[in-house]
C-alpha positions as CSV (number, residue, x, y, z in Angstrom):
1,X,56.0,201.8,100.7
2,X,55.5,202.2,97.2
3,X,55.4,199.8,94.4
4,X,55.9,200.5,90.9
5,X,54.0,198.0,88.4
6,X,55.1,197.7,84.9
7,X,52.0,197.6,82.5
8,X,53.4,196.1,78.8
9,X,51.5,194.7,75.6
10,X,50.1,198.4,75.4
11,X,48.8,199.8,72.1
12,X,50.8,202.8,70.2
13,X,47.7,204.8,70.6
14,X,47.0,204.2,74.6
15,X,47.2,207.3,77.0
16,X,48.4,208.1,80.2
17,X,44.7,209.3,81.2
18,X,43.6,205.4,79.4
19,X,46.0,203.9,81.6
20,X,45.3,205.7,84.9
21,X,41.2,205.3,84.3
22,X,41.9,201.6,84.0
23,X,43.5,201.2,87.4
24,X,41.8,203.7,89.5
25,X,39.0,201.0,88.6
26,X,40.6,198.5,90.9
27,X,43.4,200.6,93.2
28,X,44.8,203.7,94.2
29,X,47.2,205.2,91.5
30,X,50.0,207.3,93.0
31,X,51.3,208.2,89.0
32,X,51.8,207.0,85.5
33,X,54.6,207.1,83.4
34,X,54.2,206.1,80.0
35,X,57.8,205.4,78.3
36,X,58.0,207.2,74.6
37,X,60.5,207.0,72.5
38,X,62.9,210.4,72.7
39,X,63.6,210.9,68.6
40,X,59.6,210.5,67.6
41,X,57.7,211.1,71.2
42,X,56.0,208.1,70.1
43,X,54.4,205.6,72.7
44,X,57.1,202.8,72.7
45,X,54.5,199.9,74.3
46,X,54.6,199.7,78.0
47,X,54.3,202.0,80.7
48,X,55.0,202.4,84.5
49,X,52.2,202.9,87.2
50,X,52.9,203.2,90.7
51,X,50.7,202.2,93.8
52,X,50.7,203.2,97.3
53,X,51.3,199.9,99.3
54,X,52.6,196.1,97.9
55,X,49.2,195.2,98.9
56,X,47.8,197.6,96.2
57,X,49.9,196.4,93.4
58,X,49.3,192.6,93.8
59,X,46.0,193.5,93.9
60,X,45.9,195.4,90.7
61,X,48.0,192.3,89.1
62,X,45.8,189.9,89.9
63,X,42.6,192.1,89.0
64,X,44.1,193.9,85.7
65,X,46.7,191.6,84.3
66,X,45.4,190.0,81.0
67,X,42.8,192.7,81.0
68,X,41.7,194.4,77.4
69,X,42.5,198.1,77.2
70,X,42.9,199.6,73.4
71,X,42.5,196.3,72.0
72,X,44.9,194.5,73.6
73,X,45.4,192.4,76.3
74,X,48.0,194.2,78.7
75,X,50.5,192.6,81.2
76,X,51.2,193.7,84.7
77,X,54.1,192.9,86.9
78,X,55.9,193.9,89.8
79,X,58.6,195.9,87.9
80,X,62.0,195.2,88.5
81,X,64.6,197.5,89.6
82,X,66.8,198.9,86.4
83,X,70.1,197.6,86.1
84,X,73.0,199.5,86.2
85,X,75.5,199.1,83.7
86,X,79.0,198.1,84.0
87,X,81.1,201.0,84.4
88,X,83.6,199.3,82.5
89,X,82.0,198.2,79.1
90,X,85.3,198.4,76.9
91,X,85.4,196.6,73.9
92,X,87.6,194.9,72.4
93,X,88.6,194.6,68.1
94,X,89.1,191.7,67.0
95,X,92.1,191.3,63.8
């Protein structure tokens, strides 16, 4: 099954090809996504890289988290599942 690891603390100026070299290092990468924001296309700090097996992802935590790429010291985590939002998110105006 396949994990998805979110990767934060990353530099404006780090890549997806940056990214993926690092962690090929240590695991198999199945893809990178690297969020940008839409109005500028600009690199918005953290990205999303997916491994093949649990296995693969705890590994590449333990071997890549804290670990200097662009300067920085990135973070890695299991990434947690996006919330969804309340369908009702009325709001109410105060008087």
């Amino acid at each position: 099954m396949e994990t998805k690891l979110y990767v934060g603390n990353l530099s404006y100026d780090t890549t997806e090809d940056s990214v993926r070299t690092l962690f090929t290092k240590a695991v198999t990468v199945v893809s990178v996504d690297i969020s940008k924001y839409s109005d500028t296309g600009r690199m918005n700090g953290f990205a999303f890289v997916t491994m093949n097996s649990d296995e693969e992802a705890q590994n590449a935590i333990k071997i890549l988290n804290e670990k200097m790429l662009d300067n920085r010291a990135i973070r890695v985590n299991i990434a947690k599942p996006r919330e969804e939002q309340s369908q009702n998110t009325s709001y109410t105006r105060r008087r």
